[in-house]
C-alpha positions in Angstrom: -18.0 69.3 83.5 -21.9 68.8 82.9 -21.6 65.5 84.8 -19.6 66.8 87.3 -21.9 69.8 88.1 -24.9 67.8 88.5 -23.2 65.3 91.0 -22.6 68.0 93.1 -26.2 69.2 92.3 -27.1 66.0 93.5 -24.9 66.0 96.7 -26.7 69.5 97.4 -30.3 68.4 97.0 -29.5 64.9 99.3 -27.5 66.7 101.8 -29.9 69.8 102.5 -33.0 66.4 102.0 -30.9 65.0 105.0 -30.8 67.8 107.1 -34.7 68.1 106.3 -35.1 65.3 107.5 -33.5 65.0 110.7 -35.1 68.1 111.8 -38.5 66.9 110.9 -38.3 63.9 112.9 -37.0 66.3 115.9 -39.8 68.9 115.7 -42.9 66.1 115.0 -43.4 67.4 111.5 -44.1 66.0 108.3 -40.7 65.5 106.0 -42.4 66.4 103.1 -42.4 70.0 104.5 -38.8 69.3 105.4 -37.8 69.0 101.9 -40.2 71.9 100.5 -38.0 74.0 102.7 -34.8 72.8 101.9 -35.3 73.1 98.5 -36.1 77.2 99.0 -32.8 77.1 100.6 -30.6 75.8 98.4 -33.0 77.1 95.3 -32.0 79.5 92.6 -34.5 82.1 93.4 -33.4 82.6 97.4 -30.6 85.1 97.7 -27.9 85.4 98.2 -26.1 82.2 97.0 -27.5 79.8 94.4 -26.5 76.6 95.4 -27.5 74.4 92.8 -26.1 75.3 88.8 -27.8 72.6 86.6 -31.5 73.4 87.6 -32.9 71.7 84.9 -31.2 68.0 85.5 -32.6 68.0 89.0 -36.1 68.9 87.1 -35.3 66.0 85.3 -34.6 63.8 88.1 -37.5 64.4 90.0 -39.6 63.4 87.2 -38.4 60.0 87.9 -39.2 60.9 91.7 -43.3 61.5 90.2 -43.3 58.2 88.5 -42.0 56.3 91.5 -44.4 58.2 93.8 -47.2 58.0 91.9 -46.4 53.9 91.6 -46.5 53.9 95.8 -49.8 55.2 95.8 -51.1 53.1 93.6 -49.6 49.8 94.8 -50.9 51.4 98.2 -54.3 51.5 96.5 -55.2 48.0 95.4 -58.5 47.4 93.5 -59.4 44.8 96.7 -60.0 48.0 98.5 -62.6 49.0 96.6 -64.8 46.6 97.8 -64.2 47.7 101.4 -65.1 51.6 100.5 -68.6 52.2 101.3 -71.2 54.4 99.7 -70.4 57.1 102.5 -67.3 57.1 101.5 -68.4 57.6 98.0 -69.9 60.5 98.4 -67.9 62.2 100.9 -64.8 62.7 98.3 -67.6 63.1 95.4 -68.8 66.2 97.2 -65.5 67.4 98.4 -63.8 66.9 95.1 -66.6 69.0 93.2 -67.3 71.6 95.7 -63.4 72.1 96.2 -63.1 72.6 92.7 -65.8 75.4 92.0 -64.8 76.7 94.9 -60.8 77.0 93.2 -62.0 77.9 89.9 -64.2 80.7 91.2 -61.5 82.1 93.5 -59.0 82.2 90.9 -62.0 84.4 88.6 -62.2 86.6 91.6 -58.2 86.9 91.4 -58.0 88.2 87.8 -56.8 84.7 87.1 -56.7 83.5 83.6 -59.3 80.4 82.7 -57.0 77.6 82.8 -54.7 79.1 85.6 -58.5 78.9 87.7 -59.3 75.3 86.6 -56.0 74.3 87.2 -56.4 75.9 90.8 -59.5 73.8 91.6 -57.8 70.6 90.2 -54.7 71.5 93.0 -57.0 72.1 95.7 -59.3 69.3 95.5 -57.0 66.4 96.2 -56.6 65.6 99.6 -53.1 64.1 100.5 -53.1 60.5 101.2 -49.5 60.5 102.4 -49.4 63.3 105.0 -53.1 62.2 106.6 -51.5 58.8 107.0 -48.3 59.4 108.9 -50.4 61.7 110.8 -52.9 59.3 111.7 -50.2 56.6 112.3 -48.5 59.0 114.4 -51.4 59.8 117.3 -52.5 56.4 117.1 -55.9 56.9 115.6 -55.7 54.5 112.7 -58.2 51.9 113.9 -60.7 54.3 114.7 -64.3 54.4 112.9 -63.0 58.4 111.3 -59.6 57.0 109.9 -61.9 54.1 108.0 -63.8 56.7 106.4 -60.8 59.1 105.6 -59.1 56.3 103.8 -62.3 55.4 102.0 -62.3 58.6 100.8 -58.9 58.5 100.4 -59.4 55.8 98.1 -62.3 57.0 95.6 -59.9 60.4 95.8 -57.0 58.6 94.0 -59.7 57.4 91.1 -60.9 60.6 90.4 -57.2 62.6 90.7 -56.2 60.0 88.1 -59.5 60.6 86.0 -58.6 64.6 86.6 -54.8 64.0 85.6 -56.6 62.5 82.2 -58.7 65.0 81.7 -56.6 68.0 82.3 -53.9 66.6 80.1 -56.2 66.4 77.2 -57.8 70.0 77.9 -54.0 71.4 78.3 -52.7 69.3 74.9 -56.6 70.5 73.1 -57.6 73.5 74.8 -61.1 72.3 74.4 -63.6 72.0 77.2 -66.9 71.3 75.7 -69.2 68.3 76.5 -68.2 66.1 73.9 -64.6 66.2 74.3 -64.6 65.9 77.8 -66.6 62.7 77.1 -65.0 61.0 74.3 -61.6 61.8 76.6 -63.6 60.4 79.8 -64.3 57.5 77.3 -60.7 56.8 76.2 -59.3 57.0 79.7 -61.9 54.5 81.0 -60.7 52.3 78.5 -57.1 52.6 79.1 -57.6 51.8 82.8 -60.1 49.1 82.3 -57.6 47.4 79.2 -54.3 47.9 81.2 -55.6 46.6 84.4 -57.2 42.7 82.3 -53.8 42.2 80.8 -52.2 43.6 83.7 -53.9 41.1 85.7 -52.9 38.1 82.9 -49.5 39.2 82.1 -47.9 40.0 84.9 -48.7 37.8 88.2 -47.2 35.3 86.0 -44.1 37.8 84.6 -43.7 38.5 88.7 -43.7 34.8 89.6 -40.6 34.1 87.0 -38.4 36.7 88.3 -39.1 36.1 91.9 -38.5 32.2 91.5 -34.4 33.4 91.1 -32.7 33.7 93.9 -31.6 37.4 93.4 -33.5 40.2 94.4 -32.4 42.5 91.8 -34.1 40.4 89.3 -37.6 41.2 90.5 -36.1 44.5 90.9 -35.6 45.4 87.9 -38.7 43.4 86.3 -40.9 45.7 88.9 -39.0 48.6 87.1 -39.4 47.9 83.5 -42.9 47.2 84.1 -43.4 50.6 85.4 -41.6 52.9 83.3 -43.0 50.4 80.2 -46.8 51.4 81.3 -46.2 55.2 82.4 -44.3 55.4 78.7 -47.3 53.4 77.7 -49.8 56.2 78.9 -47.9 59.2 77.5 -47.9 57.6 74.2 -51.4 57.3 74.0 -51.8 61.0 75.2 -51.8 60.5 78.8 -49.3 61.6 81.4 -46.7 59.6 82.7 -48.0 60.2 86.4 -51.5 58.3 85.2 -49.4 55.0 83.7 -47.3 54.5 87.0 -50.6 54.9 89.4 -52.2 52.2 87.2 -49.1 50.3 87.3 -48.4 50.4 91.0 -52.5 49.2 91.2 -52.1 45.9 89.0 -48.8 45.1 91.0 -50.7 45.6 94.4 -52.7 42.4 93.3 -50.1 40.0 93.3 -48.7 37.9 95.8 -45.3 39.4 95.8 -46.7 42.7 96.6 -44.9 43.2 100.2 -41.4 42.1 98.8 -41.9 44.5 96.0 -42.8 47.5 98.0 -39.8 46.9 100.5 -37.3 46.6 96.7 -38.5 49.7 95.4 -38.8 51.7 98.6 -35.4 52.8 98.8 -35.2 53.7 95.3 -38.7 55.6 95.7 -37.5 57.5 98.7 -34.6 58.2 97.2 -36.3 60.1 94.3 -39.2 61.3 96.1 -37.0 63.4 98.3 -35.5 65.0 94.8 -39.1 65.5 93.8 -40.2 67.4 97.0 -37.0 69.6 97.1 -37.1 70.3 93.9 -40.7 71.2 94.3 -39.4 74.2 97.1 -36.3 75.0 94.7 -39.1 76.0 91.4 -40.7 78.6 93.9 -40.6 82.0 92.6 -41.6 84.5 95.2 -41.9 87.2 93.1 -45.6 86.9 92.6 -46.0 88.4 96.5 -45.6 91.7 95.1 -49.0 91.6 93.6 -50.4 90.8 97.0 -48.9 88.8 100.1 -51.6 87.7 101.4 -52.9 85.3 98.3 -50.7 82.0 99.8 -52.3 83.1 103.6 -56.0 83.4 101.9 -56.0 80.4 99.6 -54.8 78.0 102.6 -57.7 79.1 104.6 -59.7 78.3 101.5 -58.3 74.9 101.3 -58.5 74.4 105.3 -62.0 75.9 105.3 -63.4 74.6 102.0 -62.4 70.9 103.1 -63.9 70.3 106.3 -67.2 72.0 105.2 -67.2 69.7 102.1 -65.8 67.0 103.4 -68.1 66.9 106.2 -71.2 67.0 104.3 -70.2 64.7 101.9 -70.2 62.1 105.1 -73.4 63.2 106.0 -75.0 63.0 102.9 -73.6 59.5 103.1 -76.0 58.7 106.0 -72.3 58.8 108.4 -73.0 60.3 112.7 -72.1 64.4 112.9 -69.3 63.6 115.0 -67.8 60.9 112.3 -67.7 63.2 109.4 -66.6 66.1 111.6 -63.7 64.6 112.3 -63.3 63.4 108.8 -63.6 66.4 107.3 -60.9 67.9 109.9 -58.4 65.1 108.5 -58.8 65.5 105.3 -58.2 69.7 105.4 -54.7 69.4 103.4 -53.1 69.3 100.1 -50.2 67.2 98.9 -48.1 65.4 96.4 -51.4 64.8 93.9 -51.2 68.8 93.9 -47.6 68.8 93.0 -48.5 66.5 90.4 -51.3 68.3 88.9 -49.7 71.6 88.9 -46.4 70.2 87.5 -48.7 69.0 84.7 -50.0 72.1 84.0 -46.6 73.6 83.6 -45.6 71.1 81.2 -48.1 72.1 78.8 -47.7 75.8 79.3 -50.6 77.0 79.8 -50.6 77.7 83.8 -48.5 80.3 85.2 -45.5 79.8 87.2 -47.0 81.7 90.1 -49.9 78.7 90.3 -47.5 76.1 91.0 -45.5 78.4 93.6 -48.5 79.3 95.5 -49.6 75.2 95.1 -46.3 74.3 96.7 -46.7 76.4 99.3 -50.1 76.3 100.6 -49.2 72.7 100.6 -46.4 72.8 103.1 -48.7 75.3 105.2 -51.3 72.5 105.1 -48.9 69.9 105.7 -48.1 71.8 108.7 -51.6 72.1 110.1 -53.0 69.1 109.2 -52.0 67.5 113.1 -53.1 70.1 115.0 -56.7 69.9 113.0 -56.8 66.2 113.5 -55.9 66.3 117.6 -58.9 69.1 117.6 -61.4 67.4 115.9 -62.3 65.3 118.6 -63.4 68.4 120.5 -65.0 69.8 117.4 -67.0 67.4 117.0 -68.0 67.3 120.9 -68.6 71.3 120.9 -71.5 70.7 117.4 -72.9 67.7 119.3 -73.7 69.6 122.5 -73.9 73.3 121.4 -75.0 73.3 117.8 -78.5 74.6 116.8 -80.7 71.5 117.8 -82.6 72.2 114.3 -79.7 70.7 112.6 -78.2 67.9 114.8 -81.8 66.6 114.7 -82.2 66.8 111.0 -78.9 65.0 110.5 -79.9 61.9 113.3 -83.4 61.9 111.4 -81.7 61.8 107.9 -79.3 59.0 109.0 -82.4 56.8 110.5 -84.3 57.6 106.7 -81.0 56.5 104.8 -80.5 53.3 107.0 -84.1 52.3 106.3 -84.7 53.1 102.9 -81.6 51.4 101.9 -82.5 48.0 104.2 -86.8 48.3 102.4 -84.8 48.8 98.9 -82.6 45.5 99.1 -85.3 43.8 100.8 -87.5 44.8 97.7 -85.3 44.4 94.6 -82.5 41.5 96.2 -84.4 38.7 93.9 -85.8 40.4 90.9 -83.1 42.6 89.8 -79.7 41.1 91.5 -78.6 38.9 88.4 -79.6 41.4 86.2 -77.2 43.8 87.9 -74.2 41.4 87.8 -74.6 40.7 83.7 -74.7 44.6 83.4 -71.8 44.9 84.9 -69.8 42.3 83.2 -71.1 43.6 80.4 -70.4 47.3 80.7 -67.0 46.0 81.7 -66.4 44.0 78.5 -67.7 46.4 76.4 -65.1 48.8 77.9 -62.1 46.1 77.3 -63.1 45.7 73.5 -63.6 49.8 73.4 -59.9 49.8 74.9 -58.6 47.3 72.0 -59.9 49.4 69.0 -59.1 52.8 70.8 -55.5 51.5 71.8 -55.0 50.4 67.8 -56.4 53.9 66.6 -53.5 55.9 69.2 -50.9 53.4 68.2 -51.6 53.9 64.6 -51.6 57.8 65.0 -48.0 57.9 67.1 -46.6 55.6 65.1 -48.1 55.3 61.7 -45.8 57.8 60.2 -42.6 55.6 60.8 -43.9 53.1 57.8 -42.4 53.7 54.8 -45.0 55.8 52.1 -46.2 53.3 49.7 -47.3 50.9 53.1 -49.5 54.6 54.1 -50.3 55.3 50.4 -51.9 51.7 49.9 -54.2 52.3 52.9 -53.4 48.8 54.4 -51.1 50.5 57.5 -54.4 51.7 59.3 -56.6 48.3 58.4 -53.9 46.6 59.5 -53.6 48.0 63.2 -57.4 47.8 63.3 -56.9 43.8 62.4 -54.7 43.6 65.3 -57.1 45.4 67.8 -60.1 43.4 66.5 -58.3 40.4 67.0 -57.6 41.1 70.5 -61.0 41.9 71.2 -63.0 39.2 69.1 -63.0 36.5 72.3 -64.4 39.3 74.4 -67.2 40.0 71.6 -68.3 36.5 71.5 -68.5 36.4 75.4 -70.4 39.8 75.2 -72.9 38.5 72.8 -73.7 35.3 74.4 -73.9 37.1 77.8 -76.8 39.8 76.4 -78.5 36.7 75.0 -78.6 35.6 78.8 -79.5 39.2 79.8 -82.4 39.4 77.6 -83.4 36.3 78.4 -83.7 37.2 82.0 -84.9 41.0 81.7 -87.7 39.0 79.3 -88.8 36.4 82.2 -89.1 39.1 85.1 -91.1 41.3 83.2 -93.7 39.3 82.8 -93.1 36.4 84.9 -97.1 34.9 83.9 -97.5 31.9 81.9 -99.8 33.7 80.0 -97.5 36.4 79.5 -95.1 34.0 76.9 -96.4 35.9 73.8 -95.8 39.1 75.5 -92.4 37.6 76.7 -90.6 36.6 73.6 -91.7 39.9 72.1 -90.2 42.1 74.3 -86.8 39.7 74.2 -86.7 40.1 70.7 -86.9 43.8 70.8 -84.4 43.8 73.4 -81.8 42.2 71.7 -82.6 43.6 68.4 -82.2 47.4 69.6 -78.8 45.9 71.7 -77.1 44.2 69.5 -77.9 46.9 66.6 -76.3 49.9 69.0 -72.9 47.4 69.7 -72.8 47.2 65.9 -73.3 50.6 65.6 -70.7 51.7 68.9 -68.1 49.0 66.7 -68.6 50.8 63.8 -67.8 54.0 65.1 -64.8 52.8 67.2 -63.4 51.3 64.1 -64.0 54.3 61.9 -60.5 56.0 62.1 -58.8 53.2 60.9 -61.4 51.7 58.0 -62.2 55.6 56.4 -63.9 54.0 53.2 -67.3 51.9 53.6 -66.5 48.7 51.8 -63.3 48.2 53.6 -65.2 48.6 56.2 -67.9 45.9 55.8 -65.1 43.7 54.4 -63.3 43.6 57.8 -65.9 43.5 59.5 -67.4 40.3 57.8 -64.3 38.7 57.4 -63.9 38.8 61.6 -67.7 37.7 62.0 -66.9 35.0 59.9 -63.6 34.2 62.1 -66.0 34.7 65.3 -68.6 32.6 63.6 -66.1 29.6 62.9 -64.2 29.5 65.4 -66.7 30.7 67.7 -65.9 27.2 70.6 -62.3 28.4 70.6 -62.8 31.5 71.0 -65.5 31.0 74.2 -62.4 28.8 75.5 -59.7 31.5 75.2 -62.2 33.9 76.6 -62.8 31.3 79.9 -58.9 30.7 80.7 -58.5 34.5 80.7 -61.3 35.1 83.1 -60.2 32.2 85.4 -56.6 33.4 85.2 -57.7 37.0 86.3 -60.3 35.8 89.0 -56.9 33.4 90.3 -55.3 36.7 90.4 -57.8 38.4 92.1 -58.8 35.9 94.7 -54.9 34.8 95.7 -54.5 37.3 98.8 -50.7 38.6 99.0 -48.2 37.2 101.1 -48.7 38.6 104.9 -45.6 39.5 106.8 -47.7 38.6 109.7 -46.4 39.4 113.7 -42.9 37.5 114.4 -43.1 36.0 117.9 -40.2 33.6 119.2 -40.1 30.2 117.3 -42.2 29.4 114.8 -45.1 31.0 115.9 -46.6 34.1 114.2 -50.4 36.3 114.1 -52.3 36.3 111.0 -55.3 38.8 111.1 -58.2 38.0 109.1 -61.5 39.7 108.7 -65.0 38.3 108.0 -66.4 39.1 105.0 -70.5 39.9 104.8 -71.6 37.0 103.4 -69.2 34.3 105.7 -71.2 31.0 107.5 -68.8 31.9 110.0 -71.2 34.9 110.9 -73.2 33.9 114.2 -71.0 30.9 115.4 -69.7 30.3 118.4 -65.7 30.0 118.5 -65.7 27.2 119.6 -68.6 25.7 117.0 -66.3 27.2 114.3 -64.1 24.0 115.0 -60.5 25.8 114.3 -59.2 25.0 117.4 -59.4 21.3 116.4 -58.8 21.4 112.8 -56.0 23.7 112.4 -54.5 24.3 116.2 -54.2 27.6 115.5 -56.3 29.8 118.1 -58.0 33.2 117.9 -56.0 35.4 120.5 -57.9 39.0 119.9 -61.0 40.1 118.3 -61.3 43.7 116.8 -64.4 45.1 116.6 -66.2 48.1 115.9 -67.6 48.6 119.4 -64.6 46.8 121.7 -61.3 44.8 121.5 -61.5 41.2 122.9 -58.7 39.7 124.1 -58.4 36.0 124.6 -62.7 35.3 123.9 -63.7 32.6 125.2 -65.4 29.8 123.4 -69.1 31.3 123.9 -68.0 34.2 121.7 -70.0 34.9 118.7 -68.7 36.3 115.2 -69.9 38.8 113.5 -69.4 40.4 110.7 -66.8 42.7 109.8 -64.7 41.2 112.9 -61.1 40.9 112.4 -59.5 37.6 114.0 -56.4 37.6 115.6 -55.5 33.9 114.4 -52.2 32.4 116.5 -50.1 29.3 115.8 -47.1 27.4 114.3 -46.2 28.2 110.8 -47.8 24.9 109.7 -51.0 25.7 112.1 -51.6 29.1 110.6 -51.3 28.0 107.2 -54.1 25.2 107.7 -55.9 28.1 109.4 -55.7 30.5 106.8 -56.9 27.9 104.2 -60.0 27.2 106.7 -60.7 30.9 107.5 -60.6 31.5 103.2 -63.3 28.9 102.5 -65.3 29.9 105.1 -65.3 33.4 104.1 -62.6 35.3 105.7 -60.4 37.9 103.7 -56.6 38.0 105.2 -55.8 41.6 106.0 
């Protein structure tokens, strides 16, 4: 009867979803409020009828719904995006984020709250949904203006630091502990997880995605899209992350390959599917018995949220050196809470230490802020208008006076440092990113060894070769990315050597300083190796053995190892730099629009359509031009580029292929 009852469970929650649904679409509303309030209809805590008998299968089920929903926003994210997002941006959700969550954690103090019930409140409140704000903008129409580009900016750097928070929190629920140095060394492990997942993601799986789409059945890539998910989000729970973290990271490695479109519109239906569970089981776990203590705590914590956001968000965009009437109506889009809430709370009730009554009052201020957030976006045109023209003139001044400072420090600081200090900022970066992906090799060895070290039979444990042998394995990974890391800080204290002092009479001066450089570095990467590796190798001369024995492997085989280290970067920069397939614009024939935009550094920047030449090389033509001040329809052949335009490029199927090859050399990122 157990399978029975949860079919008709099921037929419940999809039916009353349905309805939802429908009615939604009707009334203009959200249909994630639509299923919130189905699923307080049919819950078990709305008299008089319980509709649904098996609650906890349906939990069960929308589990799944996280994972899949989690995956959409991540393969909605893509790590190309990032380079789009703007320091603005940046600090806009930086500032919301922080200020959102003080604000949460305070307010549930002032509420007799319990510590982790109020940090778990400013976690709920400080994610903005990306979801809701995009049907909504997609709805009025408003998704090419200059605001929208900034809310999904900060939209973006959002959905880096809710996954950061879901690492965090998970770790403080599972530990309890919320000191500096745990916070840090879990900071430190997540960074690693994301930064080692996301390299072999980008090596494995383009190439695992390219097999199964080469058959001819869909449910091959279907179920390859699938394993890979559930195989990474089981992934990240097994190294003591959540589930939720592994499937936004997963969803963000499949946005980079080419396949990306076809595998959205596969897994779509089965992510609505689920979602809709998710949502209405989300309305069905409200209890409402926590309005006895005081009614009005859903009605005062949404004004919190709606309040809280548009100050915060607004003067994060200002900070960012954005106009008052941008981040105004920024900061009115962004006045919600959504399905990263669910998430967070649903979290916290997995562990057991938050209260039921959190994740009730989460759920709905949620659908109250769904249910606002239109209304807040259609007004803040007029906000914005009404601060312009009758705000105190002491602060729209300071604000234009700021924004002139920003723009002109930032062009005297580039000017300044663009030569000196440019190369020395790419090798830090590559090597702060390798040193991360050869953290993520020893750290991943230590957790595997710790979940599944016990499953060895005793004398393997007893003999203390189980743990050395998952470190071997780790090391091994990691040793082509140590060899690349030490040959690049050669390069790096070469350089940091030569600008220093630049003088010919400096050369004394020079090598001494490289020397010291590279002693004090490569003596704290021995040390940070050591301590990485400590875990596994407890006693010191196992310890020194190993370690010897693999700089003798790099040492020898140190040409191989340079050469394995070379395919995997050119592999992952193919990756990287092989746009996705565009569905482009069907017209009649042949014929369809590709847009493309010019990047900041494009020749193509200045030129004259018709100097461009791609007319005459390709056939294709440029139709439209979108730019930040007009729309240009059909330019004529004066027009210049600039940059940041995006190129409505027509033709034949063989025309806008040559043209997308042209537009790519010269600069040009398909969008």
């Amino acid at each position: 009867m157990h399978g029975l009852e949860l079919v008709q469970d099921l037929a419940v929650v999809m039916a009353a979803a349905a309805v939802a649904t429908i009615l939604c679409q009707r009334l203009r509303q959200p249909v994630v409020l639509g299923y919130i309030l189905a699923g307080i209809v049919i819950g078990p805590n709305t008299p008089p009828i319980t509709m649904v008998t098996d609650e906890a299968a349906i939990k069960t089920l929308s589990e799944l719904g996280v994972i899949l929903l989690m995956f959409s926003i991540g393969i909605h994210f893509s790590f190309r995006k990032l380079r789009e997002v703007g320091l603005a941006a940046v600090i806009a959700a930086v500032v919301e984020i922080a200020g959102m969550f003080l604000l949460g954690h305070e307010a549930g103090k002032w509420l007799g709250w319990s510590r982790m019930d109020s940090i778990f409140l400013g976690a709920v409140l400080s994610i903005s949904s990306t979801t809701i704000i995009a049907k909504a903008l997609e709805a009025m129409g408003l998704l090419r203006k200059e605001f929208s580009r900034l809310v999904f900016g900060i939209l973006i750097v959002e959905d880096i630091l809710a996954v950061a928070m879901l690492g965090v929190l998970t770790h403080l629920g599972r530990t309890g502990e919320v000191d500096l140095a745990s916070t840090g060394t879990t900071m430190l492990s997540l960074t690693a997880f994301l930064v080692g997942v996301a390299v072999v993601g980008f090596l494995v799986i383009p190439r695992l995605i390219d097999l199964a789409s080469r058959t001819e059945l869909e449910e091959v890539l279907l179920i390859t899209v699938l394993g890979i998910i559930f195989g990474i989000s089981l992934l990240a729970q097994k190294l003591g992350f959540s589930v939720a973290l592994g499937a936004f990271l997963a969803g963000a490695v499949l946005a980079e390959v080419r396949q990306v479109k076809r595998i959205d519109r596969l897994v779509g239906p089965l992510r609505d599917v689920f979602s809709a569970i998710f949502f209405t089981s989300s309305g069905m776990l409200i209890k409402f018995d926590f309005l006895k203590e005081g009614p009005g705590t859903v009605v005062w914590i949404m004004l919190l949220v709606v309040v809280g956001k548009i100050i915060f968000s607004s003067l994060g965009a200002l900070l960012g050196g954005c106009d008052l009437r941008t981040a105004t109506r920024a900061g009115f889009s962004l006045a919600q809470i959504g399905e990263f809430s669910f998430i967070i709370a649903g979290l916290g009730m997995t562990l057991g230490v938050m209260s039921e009554r959190l994740y009730s009052i989460a759920v709905l201020v949620s659908a109250g802020t769904t249910l606002t957030t239109p209304y807040l976006i259609s007004g803040s045109g007029a906000a914005a208008g009404w601060l312009e023209q009758r705000g105190p003139l002491w602060f729209t001044e300071f604000w234009k006076t700021y924004q002139s400072w920003l723009r002109s420090f930032g062009a005297t600081s580039r000017e300044k440092h663009r030569m000196a200090w440019g190369f020395i900022r790419k090798l830090a970066g590559q090597l702060m990113l390798q040193l991360t992906l050869i953290s993520a090799c020893l750290l991943s060895a230590a957790a595997l060894w710790r979940t599944y070290g016990d499953r060895f039979p005793d004398r393997f444990a007893v003999a203390d070769w189980g743990a050395p042998l998952f470190w071997a394995g780790g090391a091994l990974l990691a040793l082509p990315v140590v060899v690349a890391w030490i040959r690049k800080f050669l390069a790096l204290g070469v350089l940091v050597s030569e600008v220093t002092f630049p003088r010919a009479d400096q050369l004394s001066a020079r090598k001494l300083a490289q020397g010291l450089f590279l002693g004090i570095g490569y003596l704290f990467f021995a040390l940070w190796l050591i301590l990485l590796s400590a875990p596994l190798l407890p006693t010191g001369k196992l310890l020194l053995g190993l370690f010897g024995l693999a700089a003798l492997l790099g040492g020898l085989g140190r040409k191989r190892l340079v050469r394995i280290y070379s395919q995997g970067q050119a592999k992952i920069r193919e990756t990287w730099e092989t746009p996705p397939d565009q569905d482009g614009l069907n017209l009649p024939g042949e014929s369809t629009v590709h847009v493309h935009q010019i990047d900041p550094r494009s020749p193509l920047i200045g030129k004259t359509l018709a100097e461009t030449g791609l007319r005459k090389k390709t056939g294709a033509v440029i139709v439209a031009i979108e730019r930040k001040a007009r729309n240009m329809v059909s330019p004529g052949p004066e027009t210049a580029l600039e940059e940041g335009d995006q190129l409505f490029v027509f033709g034949e199927k063989e025309q806008i292929r040559a043209a997308d090859e042209y537009l790519r050399r010269e600069g040009a990122t398909e969008v």
